[in-house]
Structures are given as structure tokens and as C-alpha cells.
OpenMM code with the backbone's topology and positions (N, CA, C; nanometers):
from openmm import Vec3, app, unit

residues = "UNK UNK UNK UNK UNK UNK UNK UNK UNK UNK UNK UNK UNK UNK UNK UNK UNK UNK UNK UNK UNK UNK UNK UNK UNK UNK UNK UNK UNK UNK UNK UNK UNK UNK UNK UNK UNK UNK UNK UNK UNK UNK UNK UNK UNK UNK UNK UNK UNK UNK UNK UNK UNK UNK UNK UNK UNK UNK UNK UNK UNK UNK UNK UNK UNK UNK UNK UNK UNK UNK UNK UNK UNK UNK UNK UNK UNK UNK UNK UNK UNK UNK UNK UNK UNK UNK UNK".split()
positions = [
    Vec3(4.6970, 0.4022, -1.6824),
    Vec3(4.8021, 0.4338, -1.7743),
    Vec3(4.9117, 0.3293, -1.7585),
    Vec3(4.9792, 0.3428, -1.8708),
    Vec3(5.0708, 0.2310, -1.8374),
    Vec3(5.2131, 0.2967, -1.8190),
    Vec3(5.3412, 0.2404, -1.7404),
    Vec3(5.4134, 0.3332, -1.7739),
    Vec3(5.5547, 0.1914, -1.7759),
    Vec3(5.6279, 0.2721, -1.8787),
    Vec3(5.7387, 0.1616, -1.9021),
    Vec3(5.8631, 0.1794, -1.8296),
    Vec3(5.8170, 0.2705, -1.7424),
    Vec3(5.9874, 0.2584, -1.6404),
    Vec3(6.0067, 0.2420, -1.5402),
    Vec3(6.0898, 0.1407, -1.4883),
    Vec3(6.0971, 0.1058, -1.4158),
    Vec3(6.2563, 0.1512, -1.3424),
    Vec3(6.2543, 0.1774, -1.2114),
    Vec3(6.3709, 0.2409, -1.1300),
    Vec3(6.3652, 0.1508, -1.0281),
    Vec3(6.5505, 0.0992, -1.0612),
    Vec3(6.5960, 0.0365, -0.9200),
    Vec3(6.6713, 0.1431, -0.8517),
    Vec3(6.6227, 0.1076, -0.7347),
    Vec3(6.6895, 0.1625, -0.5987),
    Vec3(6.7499, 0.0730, -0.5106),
    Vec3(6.8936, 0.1730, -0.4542),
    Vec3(7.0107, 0.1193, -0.3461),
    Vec3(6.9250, 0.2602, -0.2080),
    Vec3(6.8353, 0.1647, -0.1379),
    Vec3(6.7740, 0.2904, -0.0287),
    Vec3(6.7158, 0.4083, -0.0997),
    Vec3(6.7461, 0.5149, -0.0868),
    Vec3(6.6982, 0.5617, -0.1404),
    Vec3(6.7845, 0.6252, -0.3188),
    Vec3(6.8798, 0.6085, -0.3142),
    Vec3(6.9262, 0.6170, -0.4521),
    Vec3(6.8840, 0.5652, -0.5412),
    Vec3(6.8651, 0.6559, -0.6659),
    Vec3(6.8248, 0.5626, -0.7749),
    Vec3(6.9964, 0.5444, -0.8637),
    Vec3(6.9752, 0.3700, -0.8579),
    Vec3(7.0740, 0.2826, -0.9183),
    Vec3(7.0343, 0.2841, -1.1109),
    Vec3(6.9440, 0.3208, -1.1248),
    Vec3(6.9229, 0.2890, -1.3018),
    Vec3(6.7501, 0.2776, -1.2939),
    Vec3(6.7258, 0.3557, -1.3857),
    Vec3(6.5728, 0.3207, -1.5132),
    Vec3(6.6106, 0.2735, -1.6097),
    Vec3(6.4870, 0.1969, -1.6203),
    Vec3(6.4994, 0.0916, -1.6930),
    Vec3(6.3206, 0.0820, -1.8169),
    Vec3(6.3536, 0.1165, -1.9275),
    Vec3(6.2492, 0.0866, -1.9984),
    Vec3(6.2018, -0.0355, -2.0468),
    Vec3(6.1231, -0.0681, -2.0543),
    Vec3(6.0256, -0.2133, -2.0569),
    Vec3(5.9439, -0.1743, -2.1879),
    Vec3(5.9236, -0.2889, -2.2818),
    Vec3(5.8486, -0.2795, -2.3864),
    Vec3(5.7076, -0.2956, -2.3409),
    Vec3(5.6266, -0.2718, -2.4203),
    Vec3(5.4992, -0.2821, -2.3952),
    Vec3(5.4113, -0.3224, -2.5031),
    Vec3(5.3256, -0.3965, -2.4782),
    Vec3(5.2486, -0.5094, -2.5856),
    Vec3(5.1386, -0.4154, -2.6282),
    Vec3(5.0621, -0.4113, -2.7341),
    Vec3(4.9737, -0.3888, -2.7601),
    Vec3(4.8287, -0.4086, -2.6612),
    Vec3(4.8359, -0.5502, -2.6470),
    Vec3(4.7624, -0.5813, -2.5454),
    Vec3(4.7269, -0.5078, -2.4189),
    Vec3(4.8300, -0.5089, -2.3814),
    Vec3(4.8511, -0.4247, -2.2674),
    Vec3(4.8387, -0.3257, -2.2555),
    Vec3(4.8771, -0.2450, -2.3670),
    Vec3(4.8075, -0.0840, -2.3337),
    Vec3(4.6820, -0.0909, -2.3881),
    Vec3(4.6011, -0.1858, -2.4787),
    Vec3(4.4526, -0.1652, -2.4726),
    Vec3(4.3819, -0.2002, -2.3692),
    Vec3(4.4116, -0.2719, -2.2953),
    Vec3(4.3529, -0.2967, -2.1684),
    Vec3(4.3875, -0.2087, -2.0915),
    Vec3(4.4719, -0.1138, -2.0503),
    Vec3(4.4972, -0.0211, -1.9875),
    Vec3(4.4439, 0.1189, -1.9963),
    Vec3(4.4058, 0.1118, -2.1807),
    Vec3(4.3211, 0.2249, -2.2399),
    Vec3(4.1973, 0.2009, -2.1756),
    Vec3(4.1646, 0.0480, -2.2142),
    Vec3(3.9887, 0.0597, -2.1930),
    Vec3(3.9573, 0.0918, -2.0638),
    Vec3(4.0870, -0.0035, -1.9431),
    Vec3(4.0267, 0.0942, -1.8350),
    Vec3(4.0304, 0.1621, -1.7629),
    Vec3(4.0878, 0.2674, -1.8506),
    Vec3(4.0964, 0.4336, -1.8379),
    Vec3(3.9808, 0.5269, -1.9021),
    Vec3(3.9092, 0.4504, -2.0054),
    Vec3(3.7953, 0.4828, -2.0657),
    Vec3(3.6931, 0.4268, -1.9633),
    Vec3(3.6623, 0.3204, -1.9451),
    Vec3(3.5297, 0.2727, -1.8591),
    Vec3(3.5242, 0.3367, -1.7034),
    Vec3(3.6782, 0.3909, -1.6590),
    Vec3(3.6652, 0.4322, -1.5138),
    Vec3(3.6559, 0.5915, -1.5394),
    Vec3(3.6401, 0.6703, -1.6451),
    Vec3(3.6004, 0.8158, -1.6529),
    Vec3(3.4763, 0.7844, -1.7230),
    Vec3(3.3969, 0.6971, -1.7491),
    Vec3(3.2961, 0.7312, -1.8417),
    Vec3(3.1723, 0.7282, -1.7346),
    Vec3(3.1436, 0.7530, -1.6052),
    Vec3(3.0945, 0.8264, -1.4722),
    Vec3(3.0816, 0.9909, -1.5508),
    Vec3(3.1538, 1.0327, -1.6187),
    Vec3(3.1622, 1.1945, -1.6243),
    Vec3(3.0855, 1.2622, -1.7626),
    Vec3(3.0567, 1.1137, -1.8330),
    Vec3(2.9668, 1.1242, -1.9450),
    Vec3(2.8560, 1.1010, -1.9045),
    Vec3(2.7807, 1.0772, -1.8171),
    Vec3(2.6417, 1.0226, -1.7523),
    Vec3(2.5441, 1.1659, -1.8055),
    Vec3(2.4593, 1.1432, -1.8283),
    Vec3(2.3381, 1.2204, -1.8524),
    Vec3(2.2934, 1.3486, -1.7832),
    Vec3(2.3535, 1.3558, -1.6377),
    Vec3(2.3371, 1.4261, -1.5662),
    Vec3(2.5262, 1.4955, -1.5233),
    Vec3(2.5840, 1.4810, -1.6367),
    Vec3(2.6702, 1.5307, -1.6190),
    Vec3(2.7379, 1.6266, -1.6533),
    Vec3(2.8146, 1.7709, -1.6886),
    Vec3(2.9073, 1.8398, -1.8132),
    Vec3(3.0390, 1.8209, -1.8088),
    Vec3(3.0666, 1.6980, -1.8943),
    Vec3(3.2344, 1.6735, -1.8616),
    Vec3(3.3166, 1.7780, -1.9348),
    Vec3(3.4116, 1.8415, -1.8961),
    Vec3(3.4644, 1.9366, -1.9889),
    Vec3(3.5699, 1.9559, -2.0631),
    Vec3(3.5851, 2.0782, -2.1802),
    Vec3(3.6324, 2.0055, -2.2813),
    Vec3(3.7534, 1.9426, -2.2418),
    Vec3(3.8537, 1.9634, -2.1884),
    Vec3(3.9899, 1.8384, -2.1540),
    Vec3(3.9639, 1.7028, -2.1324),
    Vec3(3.8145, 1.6812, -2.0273),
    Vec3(3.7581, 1.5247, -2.0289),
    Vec3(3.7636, 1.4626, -2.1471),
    Vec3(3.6801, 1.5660, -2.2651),
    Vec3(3.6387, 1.4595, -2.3656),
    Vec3(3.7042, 1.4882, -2.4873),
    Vec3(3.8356, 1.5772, -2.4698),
    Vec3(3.9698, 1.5582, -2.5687),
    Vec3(4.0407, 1.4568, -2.4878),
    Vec3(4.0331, 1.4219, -2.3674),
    Vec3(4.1412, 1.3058, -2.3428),
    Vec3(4.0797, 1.2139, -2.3830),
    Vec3(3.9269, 1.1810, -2.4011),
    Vec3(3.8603, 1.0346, -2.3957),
    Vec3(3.8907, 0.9911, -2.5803),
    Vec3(3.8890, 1.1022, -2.6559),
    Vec3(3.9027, 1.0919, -2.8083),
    Vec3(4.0516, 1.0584, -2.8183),
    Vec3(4.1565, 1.1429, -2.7401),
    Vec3(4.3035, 1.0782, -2.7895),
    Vec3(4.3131, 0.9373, -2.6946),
    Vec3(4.2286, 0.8772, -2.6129),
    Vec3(4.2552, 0.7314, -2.5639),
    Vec3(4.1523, 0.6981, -2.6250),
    Vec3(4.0480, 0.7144, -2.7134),
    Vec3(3.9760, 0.6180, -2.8591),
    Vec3(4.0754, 0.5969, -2.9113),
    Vec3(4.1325, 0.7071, -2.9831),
    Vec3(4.2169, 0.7055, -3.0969),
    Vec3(4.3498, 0.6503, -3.0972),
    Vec3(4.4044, 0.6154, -2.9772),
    Vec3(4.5546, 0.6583, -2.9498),
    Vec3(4.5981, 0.4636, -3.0415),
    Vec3(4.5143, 0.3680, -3.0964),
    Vec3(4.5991, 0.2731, -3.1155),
    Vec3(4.5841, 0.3387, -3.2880),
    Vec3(4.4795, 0.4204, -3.3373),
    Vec3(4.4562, 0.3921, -3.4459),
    Vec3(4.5529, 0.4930, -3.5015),
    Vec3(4.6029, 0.6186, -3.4205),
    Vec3(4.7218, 0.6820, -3.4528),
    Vec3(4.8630, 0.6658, -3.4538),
    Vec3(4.8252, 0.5856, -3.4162),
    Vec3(4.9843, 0.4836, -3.4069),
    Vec3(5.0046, 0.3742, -3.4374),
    Vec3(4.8616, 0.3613, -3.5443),
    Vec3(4.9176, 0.2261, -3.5794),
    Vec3(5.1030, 0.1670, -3.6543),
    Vec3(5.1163, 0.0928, -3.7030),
    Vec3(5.2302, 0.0289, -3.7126),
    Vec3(5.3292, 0.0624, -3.6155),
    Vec3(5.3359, 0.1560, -3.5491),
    Vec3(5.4155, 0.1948, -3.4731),
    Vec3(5.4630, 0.0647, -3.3552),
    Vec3(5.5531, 0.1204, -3.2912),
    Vec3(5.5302, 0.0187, -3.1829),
    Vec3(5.4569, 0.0495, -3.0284),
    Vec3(5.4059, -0.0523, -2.9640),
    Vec3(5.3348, 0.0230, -2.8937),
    Vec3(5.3878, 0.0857, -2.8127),
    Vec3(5.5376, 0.0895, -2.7510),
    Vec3(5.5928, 0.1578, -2.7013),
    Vec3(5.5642, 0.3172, -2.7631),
    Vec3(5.5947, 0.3432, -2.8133),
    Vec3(5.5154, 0.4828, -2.8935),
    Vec3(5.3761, 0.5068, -2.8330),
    Vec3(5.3329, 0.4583, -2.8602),
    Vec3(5.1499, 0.5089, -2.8021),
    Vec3(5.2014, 0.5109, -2.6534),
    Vec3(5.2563, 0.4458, -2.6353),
    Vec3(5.2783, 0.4239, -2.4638),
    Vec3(5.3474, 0.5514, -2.4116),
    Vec3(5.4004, 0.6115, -2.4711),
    Vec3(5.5200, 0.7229, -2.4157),
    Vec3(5.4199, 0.8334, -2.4533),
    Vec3(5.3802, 0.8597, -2.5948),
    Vec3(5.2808, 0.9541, -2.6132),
    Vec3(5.1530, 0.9544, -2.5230),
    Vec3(5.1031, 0.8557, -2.4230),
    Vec3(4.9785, 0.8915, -2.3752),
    Vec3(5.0582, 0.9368, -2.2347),
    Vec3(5.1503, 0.8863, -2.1911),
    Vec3(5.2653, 0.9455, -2.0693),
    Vec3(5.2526, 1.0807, -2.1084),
    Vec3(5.2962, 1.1327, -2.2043),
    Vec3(5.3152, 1.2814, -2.1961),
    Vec3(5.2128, 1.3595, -2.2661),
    Vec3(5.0855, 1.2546, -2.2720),
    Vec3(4.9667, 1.3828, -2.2955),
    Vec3(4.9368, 1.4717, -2.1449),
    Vec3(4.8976, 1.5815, -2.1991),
    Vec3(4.8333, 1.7128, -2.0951),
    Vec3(4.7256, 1.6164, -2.0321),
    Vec3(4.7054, 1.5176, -1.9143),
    Vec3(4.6221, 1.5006, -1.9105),
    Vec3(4.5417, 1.5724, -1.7807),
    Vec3(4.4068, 1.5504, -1.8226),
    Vec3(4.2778, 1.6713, -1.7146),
    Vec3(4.2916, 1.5943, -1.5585),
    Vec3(4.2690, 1.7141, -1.4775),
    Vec3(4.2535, 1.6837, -1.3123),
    Vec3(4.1748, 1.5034, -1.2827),
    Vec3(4.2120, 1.4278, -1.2204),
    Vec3(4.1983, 1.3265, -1.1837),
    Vec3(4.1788, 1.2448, -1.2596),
    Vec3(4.2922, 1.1947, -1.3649),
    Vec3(4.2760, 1.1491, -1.4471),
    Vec3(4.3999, 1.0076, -1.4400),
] * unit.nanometer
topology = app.Topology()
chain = topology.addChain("A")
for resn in residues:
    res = topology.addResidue(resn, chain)
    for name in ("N", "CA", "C"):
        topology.addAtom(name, app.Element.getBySymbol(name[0]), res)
């Protein structure tokens, strides 16, 4: 996943977050490998269940639902999807 914030710290205080844009690029490469490192749970000998393979359809989908958007958008929306145990 990708995540766009970044927090400086004074020890342990946090001094400021800080959001960072994010490229298209970058979150497809971050999609795909979030797709290729769960797709172990699609194997033949497997039952991935349904949360596995509603998360694997909203990270297919997630550039084509957002298109024009910016990718910051897809980026914040896959942050705050429900996502399934070890994911």
C-alpha cells in the first residue's frame, strides 16, 4: 500500500504530517504488488474468502474508478478500504 504521510518527529513528539502526492505510477506498482503477493490465496487448492476477493476486485479496479481523478484519491481511498486479515 502506499501511504502519503509522512510525520516528523522531535523524540518522540510528533512535530507535523505531512502529505506527499503520489504518481500514478506509483500506486500501480504498489497495486500490482499487492495483487501478485495475495494471489498465493487464489491457487487451486485454495478458498480465499469473500473479503480476499472483494479486496483483489477494488485493487483491479481502483485506477479505473478513479480515473481522472488524482491519484492521490485512489491513494487515500485504498488507505481507508476495510481491508481483510493480513493484508
Amino acid at each position: 500500500m502506499t501511504n502519503r504521510i509522512s510525520t516528523v518527529y522531535h523524540g518522540t513528539d510528533i512535530i507535523e504530517q505531512i502529505a506527499r502526492d503520489v504518481s500514478w505510477e506509483e500506486l500501480r506498482s504498489n497495486r500490482n504488488t499487492a495483487l501478485d503477493q495475495s494471489d498465493w490465496r487464489f491457487g487451486s487448492d485454495q478458498s480465499p474468502s469473500d473479503e480476499w476477493i472483494a479486496y483483489r476486485v477494488f485493487l483491479r479496479d481502483l485506477p479505473q474508478d478513479n480515473h481522472g481523478e488524482l491519484a492521490n484519491d485512489a491513494c487515500d481511498a485504498w488507505e481507508d478500504y476495510d481491508k481483510p486479515e493480513g493484508a
